[in-house]
C-alpha angles and dihedrals in degrees: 000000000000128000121190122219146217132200138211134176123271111203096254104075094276149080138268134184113276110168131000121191137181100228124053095224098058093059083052090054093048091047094052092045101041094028118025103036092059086061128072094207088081094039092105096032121109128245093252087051100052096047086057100057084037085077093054077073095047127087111191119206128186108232122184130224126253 
């Protein structure tokens, strides 16, 4: 099984875990809405183009099951 992983800061100059999720497409729905839609530099792009570079801020990790 795959989950696929956000990232925030953590105060200290690095990063902790701030969403997980088990579809791709739904981290890359997290990422356009509570990323890329705070920052002007995505505003003329199109959808297939923004889940693309959603996935520049995804780290995907294979995780067994128990």
């Amino acid at each position: 099984m795959k989950v696929y992983i956000t990232y925030e800061k953590d105060g200290y100059d690095g990063e902790q875990v701030e969403k997980v999720f088990a579809r791709k497409s739904d981290a890359q729905d997290y990422v356009i809405a509570n990323t890329f839609a705070l920052n002007m530099a995505y505003a003329g792009m199109e959808r297939h183009e923004l889940k693309e570079k959603a996935l520049e801020h995804i780290t995907e990790h294979n995780v067994e099951g128990i």
